[in-house]
C-alpha positions as a Markdown table, in Angstrom:
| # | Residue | x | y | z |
|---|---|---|---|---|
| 1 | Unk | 73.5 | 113.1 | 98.1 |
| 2 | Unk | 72.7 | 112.8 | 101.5 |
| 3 | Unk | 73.2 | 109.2 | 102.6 |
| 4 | Unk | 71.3 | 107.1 | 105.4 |
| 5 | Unk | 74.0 | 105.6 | 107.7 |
| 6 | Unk | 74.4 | 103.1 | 110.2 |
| 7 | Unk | 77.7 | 103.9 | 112.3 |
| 8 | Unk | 79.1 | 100.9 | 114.2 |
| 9 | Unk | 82.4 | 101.5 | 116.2 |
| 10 | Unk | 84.0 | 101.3 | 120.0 |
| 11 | Unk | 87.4 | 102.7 | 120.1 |
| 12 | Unk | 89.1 | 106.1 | 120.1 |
| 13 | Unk | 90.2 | 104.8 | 116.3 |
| 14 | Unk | 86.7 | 104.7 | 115.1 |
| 15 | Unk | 85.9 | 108.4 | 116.1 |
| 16 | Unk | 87.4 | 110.4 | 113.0 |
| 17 | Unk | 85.5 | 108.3 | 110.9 |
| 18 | Unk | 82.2 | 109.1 | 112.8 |
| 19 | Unk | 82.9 | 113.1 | 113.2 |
| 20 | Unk | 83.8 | 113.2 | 109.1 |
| 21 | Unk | 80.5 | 111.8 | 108.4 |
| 22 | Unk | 78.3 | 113.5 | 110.5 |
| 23 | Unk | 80.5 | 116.9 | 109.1 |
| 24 | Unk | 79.9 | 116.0 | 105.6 |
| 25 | Unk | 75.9 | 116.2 | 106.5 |
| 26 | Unk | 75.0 | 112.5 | 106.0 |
| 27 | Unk | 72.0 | 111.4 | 108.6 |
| 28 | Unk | 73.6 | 108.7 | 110.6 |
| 29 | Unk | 69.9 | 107.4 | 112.1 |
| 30 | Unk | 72.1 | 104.9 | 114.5 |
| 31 | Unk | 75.0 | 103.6 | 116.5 |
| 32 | Unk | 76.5 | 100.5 | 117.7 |
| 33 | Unk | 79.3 | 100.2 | 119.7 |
| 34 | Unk | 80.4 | 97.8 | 122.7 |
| 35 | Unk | 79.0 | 97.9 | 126.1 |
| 36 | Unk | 80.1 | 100.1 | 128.6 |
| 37 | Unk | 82.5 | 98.4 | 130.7 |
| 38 | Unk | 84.6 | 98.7 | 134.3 |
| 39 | Unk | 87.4 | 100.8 | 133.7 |
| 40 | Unk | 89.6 | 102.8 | 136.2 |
| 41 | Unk | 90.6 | 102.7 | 140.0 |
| 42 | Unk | 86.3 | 102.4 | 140.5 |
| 43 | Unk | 85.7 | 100.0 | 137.9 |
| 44 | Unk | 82.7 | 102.1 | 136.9 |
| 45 | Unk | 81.2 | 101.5 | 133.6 |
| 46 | Unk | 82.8 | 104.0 | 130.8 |
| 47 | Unk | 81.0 | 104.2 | 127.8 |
| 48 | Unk | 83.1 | 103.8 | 125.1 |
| 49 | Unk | 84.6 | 106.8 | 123.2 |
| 50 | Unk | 82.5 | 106.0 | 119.9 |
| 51 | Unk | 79.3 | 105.9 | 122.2 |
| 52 | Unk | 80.1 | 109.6 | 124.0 |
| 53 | Unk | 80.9 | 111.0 | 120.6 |
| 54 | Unk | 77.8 | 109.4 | 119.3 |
| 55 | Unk | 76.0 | 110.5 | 122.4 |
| 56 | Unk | 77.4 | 114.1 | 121.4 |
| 57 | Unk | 75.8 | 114.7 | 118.9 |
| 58 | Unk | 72.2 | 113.4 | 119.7 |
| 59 | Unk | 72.6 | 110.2 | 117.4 |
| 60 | Unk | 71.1 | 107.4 | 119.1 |
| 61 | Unk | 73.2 | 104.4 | 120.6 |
| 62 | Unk | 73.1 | 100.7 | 121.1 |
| 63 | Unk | 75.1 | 98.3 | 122.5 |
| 64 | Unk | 74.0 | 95.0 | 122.0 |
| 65 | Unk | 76.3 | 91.9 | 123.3 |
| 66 | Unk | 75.8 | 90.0 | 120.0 |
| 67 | Unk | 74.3 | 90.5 | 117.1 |
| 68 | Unk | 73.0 | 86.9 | 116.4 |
| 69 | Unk | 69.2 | 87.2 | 117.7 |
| 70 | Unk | 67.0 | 87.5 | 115.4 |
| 71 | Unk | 65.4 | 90.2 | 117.8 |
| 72 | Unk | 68.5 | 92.4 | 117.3 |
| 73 | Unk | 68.6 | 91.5 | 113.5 |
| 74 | Unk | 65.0 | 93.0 | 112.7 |
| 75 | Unk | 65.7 | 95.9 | 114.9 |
| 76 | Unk | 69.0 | 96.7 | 112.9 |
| 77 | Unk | 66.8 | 96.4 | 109.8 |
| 78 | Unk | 64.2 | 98.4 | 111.0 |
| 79 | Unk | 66.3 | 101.1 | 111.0 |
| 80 | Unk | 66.4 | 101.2 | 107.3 |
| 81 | Unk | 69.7 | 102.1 | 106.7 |
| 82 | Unk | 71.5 | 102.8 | 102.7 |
| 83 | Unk | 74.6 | 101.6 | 103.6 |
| 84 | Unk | 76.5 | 100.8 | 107.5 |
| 85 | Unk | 80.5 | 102.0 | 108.1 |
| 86 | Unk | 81.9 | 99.7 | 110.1 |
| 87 | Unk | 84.8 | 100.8 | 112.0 |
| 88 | Unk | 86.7 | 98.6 | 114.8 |
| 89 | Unk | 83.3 | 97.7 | 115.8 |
| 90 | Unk | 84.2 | 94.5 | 117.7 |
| 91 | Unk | 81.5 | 91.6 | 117.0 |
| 92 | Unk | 81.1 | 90.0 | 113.8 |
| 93 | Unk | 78.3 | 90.5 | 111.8 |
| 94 | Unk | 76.2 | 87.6 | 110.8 |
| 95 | Unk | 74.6 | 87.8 | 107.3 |
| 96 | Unk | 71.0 | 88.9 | 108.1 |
| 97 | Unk | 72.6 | 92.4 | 109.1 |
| 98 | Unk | 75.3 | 92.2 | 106.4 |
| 99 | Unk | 72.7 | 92.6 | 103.9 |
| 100 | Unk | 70.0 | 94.6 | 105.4 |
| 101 | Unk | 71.4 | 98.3 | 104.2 |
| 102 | Unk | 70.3 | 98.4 | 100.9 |
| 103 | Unk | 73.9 | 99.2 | 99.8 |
| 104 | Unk | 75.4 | 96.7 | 102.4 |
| 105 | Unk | 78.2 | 97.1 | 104.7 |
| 106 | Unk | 81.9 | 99.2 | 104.5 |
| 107 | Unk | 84.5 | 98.8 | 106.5 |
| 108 | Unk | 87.7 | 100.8 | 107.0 |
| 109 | Unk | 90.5 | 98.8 | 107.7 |
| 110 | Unk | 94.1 | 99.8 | 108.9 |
| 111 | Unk | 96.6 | 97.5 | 106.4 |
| 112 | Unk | 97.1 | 96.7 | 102.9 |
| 113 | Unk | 94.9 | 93.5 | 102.5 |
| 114 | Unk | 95.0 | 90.5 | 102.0 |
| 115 | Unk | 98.0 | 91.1 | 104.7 |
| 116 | Unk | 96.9 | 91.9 | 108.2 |
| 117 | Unk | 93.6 | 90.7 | 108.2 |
| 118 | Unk | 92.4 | 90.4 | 111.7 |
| 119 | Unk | 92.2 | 92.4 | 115.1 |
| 120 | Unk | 95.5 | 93.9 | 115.3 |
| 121 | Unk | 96.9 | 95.4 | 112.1 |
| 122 | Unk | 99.0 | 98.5 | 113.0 |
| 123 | Unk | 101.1 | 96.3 | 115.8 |
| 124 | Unk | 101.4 | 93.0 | 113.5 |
| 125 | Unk | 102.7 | 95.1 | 110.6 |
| 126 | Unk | 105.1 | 97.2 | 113.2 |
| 127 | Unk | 106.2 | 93.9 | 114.7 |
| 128 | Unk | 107.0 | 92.7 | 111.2 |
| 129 | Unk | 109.4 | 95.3 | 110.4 |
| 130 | Unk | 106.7 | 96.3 | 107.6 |
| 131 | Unk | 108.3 | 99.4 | 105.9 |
| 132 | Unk | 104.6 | 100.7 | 104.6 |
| 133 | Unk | 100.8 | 99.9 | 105.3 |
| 134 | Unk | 97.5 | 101.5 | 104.6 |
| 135 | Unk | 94.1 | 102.4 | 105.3 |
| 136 | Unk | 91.9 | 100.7 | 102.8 |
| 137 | Unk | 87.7 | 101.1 | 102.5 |
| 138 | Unk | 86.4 | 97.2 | 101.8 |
| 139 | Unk | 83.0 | 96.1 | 101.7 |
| 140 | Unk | 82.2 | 93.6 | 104.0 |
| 141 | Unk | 81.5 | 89.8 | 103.4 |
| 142 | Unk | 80.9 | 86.8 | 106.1 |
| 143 | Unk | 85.1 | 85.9 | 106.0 |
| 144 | Unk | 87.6 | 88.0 | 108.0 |
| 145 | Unk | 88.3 | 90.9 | 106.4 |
| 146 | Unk | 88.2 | 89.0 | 102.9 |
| 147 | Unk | 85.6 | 92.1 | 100.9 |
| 148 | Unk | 86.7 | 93.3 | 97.7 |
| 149 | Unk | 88.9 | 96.8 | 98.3 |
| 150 | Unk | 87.0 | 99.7 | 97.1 |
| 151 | Unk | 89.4 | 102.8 | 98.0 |
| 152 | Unk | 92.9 | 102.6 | 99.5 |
| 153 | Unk | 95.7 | 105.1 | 101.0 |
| 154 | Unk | 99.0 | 104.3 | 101.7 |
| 155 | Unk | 101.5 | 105.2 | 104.1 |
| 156 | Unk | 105.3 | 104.6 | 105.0 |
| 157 | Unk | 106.5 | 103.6 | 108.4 |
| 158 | Unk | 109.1 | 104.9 | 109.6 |
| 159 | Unk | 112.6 | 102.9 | 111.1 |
| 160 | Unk | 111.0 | 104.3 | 114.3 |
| 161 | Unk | 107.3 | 105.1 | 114.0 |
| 162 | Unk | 105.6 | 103.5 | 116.7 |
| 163 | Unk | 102.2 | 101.5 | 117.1 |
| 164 | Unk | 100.5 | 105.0 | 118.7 |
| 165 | Unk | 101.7 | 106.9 | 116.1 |
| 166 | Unk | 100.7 | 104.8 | 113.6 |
| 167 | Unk | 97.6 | 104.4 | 115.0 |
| 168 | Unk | 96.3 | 108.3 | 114.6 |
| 169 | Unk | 97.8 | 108.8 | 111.6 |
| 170 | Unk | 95.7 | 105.9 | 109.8 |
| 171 | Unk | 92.7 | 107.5 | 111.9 |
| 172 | Unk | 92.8 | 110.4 | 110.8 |
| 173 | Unk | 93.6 | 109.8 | 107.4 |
| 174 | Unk | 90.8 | 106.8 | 107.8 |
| 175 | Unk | 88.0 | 109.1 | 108.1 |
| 176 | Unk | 88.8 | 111.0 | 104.6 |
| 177 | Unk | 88.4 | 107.9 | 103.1 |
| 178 | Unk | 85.8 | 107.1 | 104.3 |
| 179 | Unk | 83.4 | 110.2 | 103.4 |
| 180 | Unk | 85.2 | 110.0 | 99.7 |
| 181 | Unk | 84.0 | 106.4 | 99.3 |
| 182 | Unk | 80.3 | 107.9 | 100.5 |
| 183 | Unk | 80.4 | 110.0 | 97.5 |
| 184 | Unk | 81.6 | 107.8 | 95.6 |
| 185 | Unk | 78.5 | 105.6 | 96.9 |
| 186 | Unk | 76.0 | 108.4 | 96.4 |
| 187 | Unk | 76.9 | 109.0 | 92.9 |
| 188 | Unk | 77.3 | 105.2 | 91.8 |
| 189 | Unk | 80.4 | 104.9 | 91.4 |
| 190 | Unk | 82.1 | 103.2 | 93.6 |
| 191 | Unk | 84.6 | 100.3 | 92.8 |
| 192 | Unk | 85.8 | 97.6 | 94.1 |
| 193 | Unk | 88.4 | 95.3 | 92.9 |
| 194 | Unk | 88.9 | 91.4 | 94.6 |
| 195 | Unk | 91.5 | 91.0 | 97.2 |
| 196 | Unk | 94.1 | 88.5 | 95.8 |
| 197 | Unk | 94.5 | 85.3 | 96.8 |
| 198 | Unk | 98.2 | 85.6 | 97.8 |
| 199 | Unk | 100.2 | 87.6 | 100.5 |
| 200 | Unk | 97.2 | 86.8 | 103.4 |
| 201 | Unk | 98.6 | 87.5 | 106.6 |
| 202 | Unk | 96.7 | 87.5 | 110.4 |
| 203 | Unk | 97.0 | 90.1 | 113.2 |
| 204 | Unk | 95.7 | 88.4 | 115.6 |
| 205 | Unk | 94.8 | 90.1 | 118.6 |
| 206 | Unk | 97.6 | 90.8 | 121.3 |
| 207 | Unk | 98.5 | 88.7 | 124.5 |
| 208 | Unk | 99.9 | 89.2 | 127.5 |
| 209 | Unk | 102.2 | 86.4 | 126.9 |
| 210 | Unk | 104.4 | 88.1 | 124.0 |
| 211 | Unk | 104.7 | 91.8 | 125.5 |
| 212 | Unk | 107.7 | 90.3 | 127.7 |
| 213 | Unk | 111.5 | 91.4 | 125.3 |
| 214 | Unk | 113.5 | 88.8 | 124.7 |
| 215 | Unk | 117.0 | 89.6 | 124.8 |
| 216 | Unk | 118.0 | 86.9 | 122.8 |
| 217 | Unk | 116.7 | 88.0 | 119.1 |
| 218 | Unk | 118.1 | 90.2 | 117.1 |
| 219 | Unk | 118.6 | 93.9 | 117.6 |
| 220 | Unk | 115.9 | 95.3 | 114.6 |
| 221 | Unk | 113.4 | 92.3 | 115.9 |
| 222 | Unk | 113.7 | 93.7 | 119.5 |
| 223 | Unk | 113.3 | 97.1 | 118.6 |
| 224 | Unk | 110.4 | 96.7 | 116.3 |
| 225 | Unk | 108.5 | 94.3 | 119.0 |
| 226 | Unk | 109.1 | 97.5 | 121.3 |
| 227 | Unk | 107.7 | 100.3 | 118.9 |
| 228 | Unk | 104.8 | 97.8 | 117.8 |
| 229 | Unk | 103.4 | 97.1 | 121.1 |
| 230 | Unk | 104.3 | 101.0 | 122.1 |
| 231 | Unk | 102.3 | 102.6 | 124.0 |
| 232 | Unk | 99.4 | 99.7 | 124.7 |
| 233 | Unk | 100.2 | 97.5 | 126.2 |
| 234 | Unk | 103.6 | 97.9 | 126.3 |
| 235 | Unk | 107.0 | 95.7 | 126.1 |
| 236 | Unk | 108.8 | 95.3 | 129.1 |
| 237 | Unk | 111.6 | 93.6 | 131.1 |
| 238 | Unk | 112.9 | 93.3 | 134.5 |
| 239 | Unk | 115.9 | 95.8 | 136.0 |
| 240 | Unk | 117.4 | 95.0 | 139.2 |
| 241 | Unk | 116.4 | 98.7 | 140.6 |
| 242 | Unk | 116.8 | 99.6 | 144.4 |
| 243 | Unk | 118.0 | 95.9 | 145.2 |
| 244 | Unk | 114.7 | 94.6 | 144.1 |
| 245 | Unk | 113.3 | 93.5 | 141.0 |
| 246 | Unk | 111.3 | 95.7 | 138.9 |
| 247 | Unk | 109.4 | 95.7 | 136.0 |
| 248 | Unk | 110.1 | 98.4 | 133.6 |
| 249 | Unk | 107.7 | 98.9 | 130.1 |
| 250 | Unk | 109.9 | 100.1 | 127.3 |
| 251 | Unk | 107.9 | 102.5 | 124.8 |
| 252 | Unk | 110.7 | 103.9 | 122.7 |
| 253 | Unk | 114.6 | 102.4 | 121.7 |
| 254 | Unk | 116.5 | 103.2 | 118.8 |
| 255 | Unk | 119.2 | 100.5 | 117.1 |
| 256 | Unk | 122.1 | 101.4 | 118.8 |
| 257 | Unk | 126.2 | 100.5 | 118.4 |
| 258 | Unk | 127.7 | 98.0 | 121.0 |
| 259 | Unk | 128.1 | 94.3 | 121.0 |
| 260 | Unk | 127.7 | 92.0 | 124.1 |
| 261 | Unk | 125.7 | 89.2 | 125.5 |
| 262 | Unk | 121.6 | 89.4 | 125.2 |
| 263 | Unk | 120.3 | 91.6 | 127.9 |
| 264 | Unk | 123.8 | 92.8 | 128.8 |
| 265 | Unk | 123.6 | 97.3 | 129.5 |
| 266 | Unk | 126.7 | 98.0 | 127.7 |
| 267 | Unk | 126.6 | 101.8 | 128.0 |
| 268 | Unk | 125.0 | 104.8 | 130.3 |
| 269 | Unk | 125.6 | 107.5 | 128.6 |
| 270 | Unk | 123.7 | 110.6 | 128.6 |
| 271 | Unk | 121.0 | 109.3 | 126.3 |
| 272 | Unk | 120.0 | 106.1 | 128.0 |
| 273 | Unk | 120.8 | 102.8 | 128.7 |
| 274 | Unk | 122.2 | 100.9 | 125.6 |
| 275 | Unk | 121.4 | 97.1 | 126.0 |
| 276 | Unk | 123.1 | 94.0 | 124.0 |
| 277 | Unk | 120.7 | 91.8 | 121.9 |
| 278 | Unk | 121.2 | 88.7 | 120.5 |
| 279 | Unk | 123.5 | 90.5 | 117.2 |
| 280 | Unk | 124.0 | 94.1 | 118.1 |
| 281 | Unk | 122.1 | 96.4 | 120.5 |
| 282 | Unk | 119.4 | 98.7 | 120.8 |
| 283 | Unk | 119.3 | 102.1 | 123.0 |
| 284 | Unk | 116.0 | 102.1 | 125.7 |
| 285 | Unk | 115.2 | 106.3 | 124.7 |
| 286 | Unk | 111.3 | 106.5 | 126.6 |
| 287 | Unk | 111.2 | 104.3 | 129.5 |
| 288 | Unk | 107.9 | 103.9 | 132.3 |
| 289 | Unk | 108.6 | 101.8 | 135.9 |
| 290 | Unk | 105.4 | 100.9 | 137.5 |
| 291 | Unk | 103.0 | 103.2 | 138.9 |
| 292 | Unk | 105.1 | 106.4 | 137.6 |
| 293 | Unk | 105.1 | 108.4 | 134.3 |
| 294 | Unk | 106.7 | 107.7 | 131.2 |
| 295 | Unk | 110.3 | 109.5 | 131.3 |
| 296 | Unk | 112.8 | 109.8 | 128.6 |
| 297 | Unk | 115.8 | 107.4 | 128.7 |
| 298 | Unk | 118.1 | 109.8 | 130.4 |
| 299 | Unk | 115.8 | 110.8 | 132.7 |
| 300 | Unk | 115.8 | 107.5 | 134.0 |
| 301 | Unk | 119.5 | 107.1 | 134.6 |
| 302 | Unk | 119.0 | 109.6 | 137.3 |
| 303 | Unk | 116.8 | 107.5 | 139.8 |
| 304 | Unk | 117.7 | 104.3 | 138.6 |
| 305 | Unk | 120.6 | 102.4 | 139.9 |
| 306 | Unk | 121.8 | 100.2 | 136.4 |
| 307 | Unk | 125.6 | 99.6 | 136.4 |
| 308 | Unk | 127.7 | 98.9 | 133.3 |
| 309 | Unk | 127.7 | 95.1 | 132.8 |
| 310 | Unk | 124.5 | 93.6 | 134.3 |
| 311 | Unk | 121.9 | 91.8 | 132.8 |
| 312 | Unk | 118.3 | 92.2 | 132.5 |
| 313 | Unk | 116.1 | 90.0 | 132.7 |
């Protein structure tokens, strides 16, 4: 049965979701994403990737800054929607829109709730040292993330998956879901079964202020803060490179053997720069210095000018 479908999304994420719908032959009468906004060495508006892929297929868009006039609210209902799939729209929905579809709202969500609920699942559960995760379908109430789960998949992460990685394999894998749980929707028959009251966790969104490595913790803490914020935004630290300080983003290590004080480089070999940690070390294998491109680990032993012994900062 073909459904009549809101789409609300903004980032690259979101766009799986969309194309798996529109595939599967559902009309999606709208979409709503977040305004264009300054991006590049112009700082011209850029729509974002939901909207051109919207755009792309001739569904109309909208981009309202909130959705909490009443104006904006009667317009959303207008549109006379069976159900809305929410994915990393952005804005919160108040209640008025909640219920306007006449089968509500779904979301797809990147973790295993009630852990990760909140803006930035893949990195907190990365950061965590989380060993799995998932992409769940949940329908939507007014709390964070708090809906009842109506279809689920999980997936393993790896010792050295990293937040990018992470990120397109629960997209892709996301939109499935989605257009199964549409099915299920069309026939009747979709669960839904309570989030429990235990386990709730809260990826809150990312800071500038905690991309920074700090030498000091542990080897498997460092290395999973560096594969978590990998590659947006990025951990970094400071090298001493051409007698000047330098701020170097770190987008891939691997726990490493070596024992020495936090921040020490204990080894150059031909693989890259091993560095000491708090208890034991990790290896720096993709590194990116300002302004340049990302380069493997030993790459960057050939223009850079680290010696045995010193710290970074």
């Amino acid at each position: 049965m073909t459904l009549r479908i809101i789409f609300m999304g903004t980032p690259e994420f979101s766009v799986p979701t969309l194309m798996e719908i529109v595939g599967h032959g559902h009309d999606v009468v709208a979409c709503y994403s977040q305004p264009p906004r300054p991006a590049g060495r112009g700082m011209e508006l850029k729509k974002s990737p939901v909207h051109e892929a919207a755009e792309s297929f001739g569904i109309p868009v909208f981009t309202p800054a909130s959705l909490k006039d009443s104006e904006e609210q009667q317009k959303f209902a207008d549109l006379d929607a069976d159900v809305a799939v929410v994915v990393a729209y952005g804005l919160l929905l108040p209640k008025a829109v909640l219920e306007a579809p006449r089968e509500g709202c779904l979301n797809l969500h990147a973790s295993l709730l009630p852990r990760w609920r909140g803006a930035a699942p893949i990195n907190r559960a990365i950061m965590a040292g989380d060993v799995e995760t998932a992409v769940q379908v949940m329908r939507m109430e007014e709390g964070l993330d708090t809906g009842p789960v109506c279809m689920s998949e999980t997936v393993a992460i790896g010792d050295n998956t990293t937040a990018g990685e992470l990120h397109d394999q629960l997209s892709g894998l996301g939109g499935d879901l989605m257009v199964r749980a549409l099915a299920a929707l069309s026939r009747g028959a979709l669960n839904q079964m309570p989030q429990t009251e235990t386990g709730v966790t809260y990826a809150r969104k990312l800071s500038k202020d905690e991309t920074r490595i700090d030498w000091a913790l542990g080897a498997k803490v460092v290395h999973d803060h560096i594969r978590g914020l990998s590659p947006f935004p990025g951990a970094w630290c400071e090298m001493m490179l051409a007698d000047k300080s330098e701020r170097v983003k770190v987008l891939r290590s691997q726990l490493a053997e070596g024992t020495g004080s936090a921040g020490e480089v204990l080894a150059l070999d031909g693989n890259g720069p091993v560095v000491g940690c708090g208890a034991g070390a990790v290896r720096l294998v993709q590194v990116q210095r300002a302004g340049k491109k990302a380069v493997s680990g030993e790459d960057f032993l050939r223009g850079a000018t680290l010696s045995v012994g010193e710290t970074l900062s």
